[in-house]
C-alpha positions in Angstrom: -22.7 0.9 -14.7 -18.9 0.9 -15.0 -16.9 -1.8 -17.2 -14.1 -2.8 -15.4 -12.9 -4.9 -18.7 -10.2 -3.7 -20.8 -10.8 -1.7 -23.7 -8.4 -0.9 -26.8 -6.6 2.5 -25.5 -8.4 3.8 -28.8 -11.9 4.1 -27.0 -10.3 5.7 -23.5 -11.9 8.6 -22.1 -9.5 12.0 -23.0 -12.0 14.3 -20.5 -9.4 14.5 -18.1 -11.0 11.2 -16.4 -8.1 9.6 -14.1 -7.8 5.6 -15.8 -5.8 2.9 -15.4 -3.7 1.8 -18.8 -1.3 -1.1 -19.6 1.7 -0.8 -22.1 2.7 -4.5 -22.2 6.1 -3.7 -23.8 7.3 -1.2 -20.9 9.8 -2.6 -18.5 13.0 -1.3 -18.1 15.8 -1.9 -14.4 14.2 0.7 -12.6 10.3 0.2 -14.0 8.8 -3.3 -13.8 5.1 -2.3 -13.8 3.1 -2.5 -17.0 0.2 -0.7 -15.3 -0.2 2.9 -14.7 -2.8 5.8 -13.7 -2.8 8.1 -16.0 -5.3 11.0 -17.6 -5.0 12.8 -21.4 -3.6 15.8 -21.1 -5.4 18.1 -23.8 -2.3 20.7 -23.9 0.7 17.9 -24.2 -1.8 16.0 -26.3 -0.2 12.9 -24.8 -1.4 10.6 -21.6 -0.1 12.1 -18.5 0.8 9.4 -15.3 0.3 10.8 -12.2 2.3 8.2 -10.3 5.3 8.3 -11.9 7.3 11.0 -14.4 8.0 8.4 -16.5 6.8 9.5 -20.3 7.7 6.8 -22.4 5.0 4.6 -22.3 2.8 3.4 -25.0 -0.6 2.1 -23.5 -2.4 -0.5 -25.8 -5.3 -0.9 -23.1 -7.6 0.8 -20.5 -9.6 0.0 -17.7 -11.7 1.7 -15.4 -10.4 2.9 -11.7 -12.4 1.0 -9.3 -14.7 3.2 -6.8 -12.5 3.6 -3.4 -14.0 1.8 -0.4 -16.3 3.3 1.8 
């Protein structure tokens, strides 16, 4: 079964798994969202977004991406 709670960002999967995170302290003019998609990169040894190529983001929470519809 999948948790769909949030987790500290400590316990987030770094396989490569696709997550969503929250950085409550990232907001800037041009980026209001606190949420992002985002997967460790193993290389960068960093968390990678892939809808956005904003880096400076410090995520202090993860959830699980929900399954797509059908």
């Amino acid at each position: 079964m999948i948790n769909y709670e949030w987790q500290p960002i400590e316990t987030a999967p770094k396989d490569g798994t696709r997550i969503i995170v929250n950085d409550p302290k990232r907001t800037t003019k041009s980026y209001k969202t606190k949420v992002l998609v985002v997967f460790w990169h193993k290389e960068k040894n960093e968390w990678v977004s892939t809808m956005s190529n904003d880096w400076f983001f410090k995520p202090t929470h993860w959830v699980n991406l929900p399954e797509p519809p059908q």
